[in-house]
C-alpha positions, 0 to 999 in steps of 0.5 A: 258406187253401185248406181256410178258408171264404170267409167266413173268407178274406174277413174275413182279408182273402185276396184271391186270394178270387175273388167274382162279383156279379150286378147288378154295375151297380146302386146296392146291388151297384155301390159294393162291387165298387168296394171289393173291386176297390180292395182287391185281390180278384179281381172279375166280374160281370154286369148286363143292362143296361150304365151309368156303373158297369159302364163305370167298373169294367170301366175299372179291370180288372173283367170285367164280362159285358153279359148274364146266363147261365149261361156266364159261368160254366160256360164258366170252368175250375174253377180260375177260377171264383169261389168265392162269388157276391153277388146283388142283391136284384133277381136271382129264383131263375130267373136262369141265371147263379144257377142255374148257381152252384147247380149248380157248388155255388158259394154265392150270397149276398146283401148281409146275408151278405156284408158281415159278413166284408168289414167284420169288421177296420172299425169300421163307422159304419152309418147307418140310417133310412127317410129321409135315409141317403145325405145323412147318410153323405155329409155323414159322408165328407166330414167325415172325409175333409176332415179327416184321417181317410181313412175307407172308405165305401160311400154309396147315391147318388153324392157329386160329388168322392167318388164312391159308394165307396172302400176307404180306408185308416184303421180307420173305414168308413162305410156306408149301412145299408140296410134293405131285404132287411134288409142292415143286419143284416148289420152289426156297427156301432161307431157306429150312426146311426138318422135316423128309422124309419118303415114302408117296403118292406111287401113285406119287413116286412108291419107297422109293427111288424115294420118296427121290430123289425128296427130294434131289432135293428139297433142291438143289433148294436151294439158294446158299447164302441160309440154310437148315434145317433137324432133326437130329434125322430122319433117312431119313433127315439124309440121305438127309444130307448125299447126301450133297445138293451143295447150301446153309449152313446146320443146324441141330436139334433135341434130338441128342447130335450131332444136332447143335439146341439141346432140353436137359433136356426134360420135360414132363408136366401134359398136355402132352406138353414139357419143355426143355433147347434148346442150339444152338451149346452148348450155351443156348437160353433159356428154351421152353415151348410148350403146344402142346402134343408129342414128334414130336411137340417138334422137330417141335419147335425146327425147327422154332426156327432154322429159326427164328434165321435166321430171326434175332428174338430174341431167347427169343421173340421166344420162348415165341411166342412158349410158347402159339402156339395153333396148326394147324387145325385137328393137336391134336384138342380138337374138345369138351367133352359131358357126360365126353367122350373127342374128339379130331380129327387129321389129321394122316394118315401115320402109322408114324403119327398114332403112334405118335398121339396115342403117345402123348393120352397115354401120355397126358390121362394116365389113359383114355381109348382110342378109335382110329377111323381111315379112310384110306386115298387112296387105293394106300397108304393103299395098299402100307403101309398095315401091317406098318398100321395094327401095328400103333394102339398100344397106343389105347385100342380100334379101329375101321376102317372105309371103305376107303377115296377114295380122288383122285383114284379109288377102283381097288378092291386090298385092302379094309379096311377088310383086314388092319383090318385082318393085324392087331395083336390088340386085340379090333380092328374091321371094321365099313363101315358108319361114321354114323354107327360109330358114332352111335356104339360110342355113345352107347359104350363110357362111362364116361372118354374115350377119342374118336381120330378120325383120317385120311385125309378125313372126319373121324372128322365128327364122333366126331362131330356126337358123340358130338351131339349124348350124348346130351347138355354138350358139351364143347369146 
């Protein structure tokens, strides 16, 4: 196939293919170079800063560079240069190694583009949505993993005894559909799961509609002998529904009388977790048991167990693989306990998010103070989304935001995070810039039962980590 296209050779799955991936070490591109390296094409990559990933994919025979620059691949003979770079969303035009793949006339593509071929002998089961992807495809792998359908998956967060991604070996693959950069668009879904939709990431959809549109197209990917799947109970999933996508059948679900996989006679447990009845189009499947904390988590499981019907899995079998589902990486994680203060980091970063993590605390620790720590993630968002954020604090009796997380964009000086903390109404919320000053504030002003929830897309979780440290030997985990 030396005269075929990459993408041709690719998708016929010719794995003398070469590909080199640059943010080889970040959640987006990490996860799919684990799948290309189990399927047996030739991988490199690069990241400038070392982590868990590159150790564990340089420890299963991916070349892996610790900088970016121009000789990892001009200093390759041509017979040994890849013939197709994937780039993370996060690598610029100035980056020299992708100045240099465009000088050698190497193609450089990112995620949308790529995992069109990669997935095109799959059928992809792509879960979408503003909040809730990594939980509901995790709570989808494990599910069809434990019950005889070793599915591929490709999961946004790492899931304890699954890891973020294996190639697997039956027809089906699950994938986290990520909207941002519009990555989802490049899959060609035979189920696709819609868990919400609402405006995020103003810095690739300018307006709320603009965000929804390119949801609509999303599901019109949709094969047309395909389903999709949308809560019932979220107003924008509903209006995707409305819009009525041309392929595929649709089920809904959610707490609504009218979703056609219901949760009644719901539950809550000394944990915070939930029991409920769950009947799909009024006959009973059985009765769920989650441990995971929060309202959100319930209708994520009920998501999964939409698709694992699909996939013929035992309703019975299914719900007992929810039954212990653990939860993602950074999704309510108890990070340990040191002198009676508990940790625990999430991932939140959208003020629908923060409220519904801040939900499930109050629920779960009725009578603990809580502490939310939160770090706005992008100056795009924080500025687009201000007073909805200032307002998502309310279930923590205490708040402290730290400076921005930049990520990918520049501070233009139009927000800081002073002024979501003017923006704010909650009686005990203040700013603190330094991780390292929080964390040293914390530790002198916890006592014994608070709860400390550090929240956002960035590094927040290393204060819970540095307060662990800080109040000395007793920690649990």
């Amino acid at each position: 196939m030396s005269n075929a296209s990459w993408q041709e050779r690719l998708a016929a799955g010719d794995t003398s293919l070469k590909i080199h991936l640059l943010g080889i070490g970040g959640a987006g591109l990490g996860p799919i170079a684990t799948v290309l390296q189990e399927m047996g094409y030739r991988v490199s990559g690069s990241d400038a800063a070392a982590n868990e990933r590159t150790q564990a994919l340089a420890a299963a025979g991916v070349r892996v560079h610790p900088r970016q620059e121009a000789a990892n691949l001009t200093g390759l003979p041509p017979e040994e240069r890849p013939d197709v770079v994937l780039a993370s969303s996060a690598v610029g035009p100035d980056n020299p190694e992708r100045k240099a793949a465009a000088a050698l006339n190497i193609p450089v593509v990112k995620r949308q583009a790529f995992l069109t071929p990669l997935l095109a002998r799959r059928k992809v089961i792509a879960v979408a949505g503003t909040h809730g992807k990594s939980t509901t495809t995790g709570m989808i792998v494990k599910i069809l993993r434990e019950n005889g359908v070793p599915a591929g998956y490709i999961i946004g967060s790492d899931l304890p005894g699954f890891g973020m991604a294996q190639a697997g070996t039956s027809p089906w693959f699950v994938i986290e559909a990520d909207e941002y950069d519009h990555m989802f668009l490049g899959l060609q879904p035979h189920v696709a799961v819609v868990t919400n939709v609402e405006w995020d990431h103003p810095d690739c959809y300018p307006t709320p509609s603009s965000f929804l549109r390119a949801f609509m197209q999303f599901v019109d990917r949709t094969a047309r002998e395909g389903l999709i799947v949308s809560c019932r109970d979220d107003a924008g999933a509903e209006a995707l529904r409305m819009y009525r996508a041309t392929r595929g059948a649709w089920i809904t679900y959610g707490l609504s009388p009218d979703a056609d996989i219901q949760a009644r006679d719901v539950e809550v447990g000394p944990d915070g977790g939930f029991q409920a009845d769950v009947c799909w189009w009024d006959a009973p499947l059985g009765r769920l048991h989650l441990a995971t904390p929060g309202v959100h988590n319930l209708l994520n499981g009920l998501a999964a167990l939409a698709v694992a019907r699909y996939c013929d899995v035992d309703a019975t079998q299914a719900l007992r693989s929810l039954a212990d589902y653990p939860g993602v990486a950074r999704r309510f994680e108890i990070k340990g306990e040191a002198g009676g203060v508990l940790v625990i980091d999430d991932y939140a970063h959208h003020p629908t998010e923060v409220r519904a993590t801040l939900a499930a605390a109050r629920a779960r620790y009725p009578g603990r103070r809580i502490w939310a720590v939160f770090q706005p993630h992008t100056f795009s968002r924080t500025r687009s989304l201000l007073q909805e954020m200032a307002d998502s604090f309310g279930d923590a009796d205490r708040v402290i935001v730290t400076d921005i997380y930049a990520a990918r964009e520049r501070d233009d000086g139009s927000v800081d995070a002073a002024a979501l903390v003017a923006a704010s109404s909650h009686p005990a919320i203040h700013h603190i810039a330094d991780l390292a000053d929080v964390a040293a504030y914390l530790a002198g002003a916890v006592q014994p039962g608070d709860v400390v929830i550090t929240l956002g897309a960035g590094t927040s979780y290393r204060i819970g980590e540095m307060v662990l440290e800080r109040r000395g030997d007793g920690v649990t985990r």
